[in-house]
Structures are given as structure tokens and as C-alpha cells.
N, C-alpha and C positions, 0 to 999 in steps of 0.2 A: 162433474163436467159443466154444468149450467152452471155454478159459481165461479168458476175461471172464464167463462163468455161474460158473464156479466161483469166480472170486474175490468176485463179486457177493453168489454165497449165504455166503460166509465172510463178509463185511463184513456179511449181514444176521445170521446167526447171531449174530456179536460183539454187534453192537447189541442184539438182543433180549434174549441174556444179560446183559448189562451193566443193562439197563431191570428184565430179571423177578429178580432178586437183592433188588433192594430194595422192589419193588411186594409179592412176596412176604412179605416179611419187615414190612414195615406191616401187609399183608392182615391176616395172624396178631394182630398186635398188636391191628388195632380191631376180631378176631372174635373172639377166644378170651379165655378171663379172663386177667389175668395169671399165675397158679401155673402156668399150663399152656407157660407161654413158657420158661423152664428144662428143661420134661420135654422139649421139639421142640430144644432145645440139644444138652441131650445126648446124645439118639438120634440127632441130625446127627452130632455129632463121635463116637461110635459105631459109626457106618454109615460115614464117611467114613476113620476111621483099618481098618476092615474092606476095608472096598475095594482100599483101599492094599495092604493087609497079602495081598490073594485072588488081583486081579487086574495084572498087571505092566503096565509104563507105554507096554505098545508100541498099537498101531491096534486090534489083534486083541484087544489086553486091557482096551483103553477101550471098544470098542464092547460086549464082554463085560460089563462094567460096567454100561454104562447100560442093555442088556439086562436085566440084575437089578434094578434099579431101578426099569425102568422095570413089569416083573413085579409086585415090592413095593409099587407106588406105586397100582396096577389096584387090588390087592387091598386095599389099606389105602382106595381111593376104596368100593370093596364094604361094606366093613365100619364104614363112616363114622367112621375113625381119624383124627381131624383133626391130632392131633400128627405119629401115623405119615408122615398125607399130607404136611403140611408136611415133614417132617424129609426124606421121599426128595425132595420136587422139591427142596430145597436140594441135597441131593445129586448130586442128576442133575445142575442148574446147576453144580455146583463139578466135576465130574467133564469136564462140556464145555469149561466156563472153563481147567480145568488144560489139556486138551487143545488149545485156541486160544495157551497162553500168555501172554506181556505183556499183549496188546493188550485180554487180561479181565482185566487187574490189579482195574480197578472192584467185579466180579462178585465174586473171588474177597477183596478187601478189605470189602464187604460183609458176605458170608457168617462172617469172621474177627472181625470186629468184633460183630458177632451173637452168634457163640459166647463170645467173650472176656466180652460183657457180661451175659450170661443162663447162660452156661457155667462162670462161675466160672474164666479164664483158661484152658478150652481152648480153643485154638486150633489148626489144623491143619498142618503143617508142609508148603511145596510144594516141590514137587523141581524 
């Protein structure tokens, strides 16, 4: 019974990452002016090559991750940061996605494509 909930909530997790990646990234586009879509680039690619660089790619170092994130993300909603805001839930999204693997290729081809095109060609390298 516990092995069919957990693969359940893995298949809905996937789905929803794969969905809020790009609903996300629209959001931004028809709220924010455009100048402001380069600055959420690259405080994503930013935030994401930090992460990399902080927390190591094991259970204990992903969930450390999103913990900070998800920290950053409170505080940047406090402070009505809308770049900030965007830039961590990308993060947090590409942080889970890595964590899922393959089966976010979607999510995390999203997020890459995003930065490549607002980012001026960075892109985040997955491991």
C-alpha cells in the first residue's frame, strides 16, 4: 500500500513540476516589464550555480537546498521582490526536477531555455 502512494505522489510531483516551469515563466513575462526578465535570469542562474557549488547532490543535500529556498523565497514574498520571487521558485523547481531526474527533463529544459534566452547563454550544467 505505501509503495503505490509513494509512487503516486512521485508521478504527481513530476507532473506539477513539469506544468509550474513554464506557467511560471509566462507568469513573469505578462507581469513584469520586460528589463526585469534578464535581472530573474540571472539571479536564477546565480542561485542555481550556488546551490550546486553549497549543497552536494545527495537526499540530505537536496532537501538542504530547498530548505534555503524555500527560506529565500518567504522572505523575497515579504519584501514584494518579484524578480527575487521568481528567480527562487525557478530554483526550487529545478532543484526538484534535478532531484526526479529524466522524467523532468520538461521542467528542467524549460528553466534552461529561459536562461539561455534572457540570460545571454547561461545555462545550467546537470549532472
Amino acid at each position: 500500500m505505501f509503495k503505490i502512494f509513494k509512487a503516486w505522489k512521485k508521478a504527481t510531483d513530476v507532473r506539477r513540476l513539469n506544468k509550474d516551469a513554464p506557467i511560471i515563466i509566462e507568469h513573469a513575462r505578462q507581469t513584469l516589464r520586460p528589463e526585469r526578465m534578464p535581472e530573474i535570469a540571472k539571479a536564477t542562474a546565480e542561485h542555481l550555480e550556488r546551490s550546486h557549488k553549497i549543497f552536494e547532490p545527495t537526499s540530505v543535500g537536496l532537501k538542504r537546498a530547498i530548505l534555503e529556498y524555500q527560506r529565500l523565497h518567504q522572505e523575497a514574498r515579504r519584501q514584494r521582490d518579484d524578480v527575487s520571487l521568481t528567480a527562487f521558485t525557478l530554483v526550487q523547481i529545478y532543484i526538484r526536477a534535478e532531484d526526479y531526474g529524466e522524467v523532468c527533463r520538461p521542467a528542467l529544459d524549460t528553466i534552461n531555455a529561459f536562461l539561455a534566452e534572457w540570460g545571454h547563454g547561461n545555462t545550467v550544467d546537470t549532472k
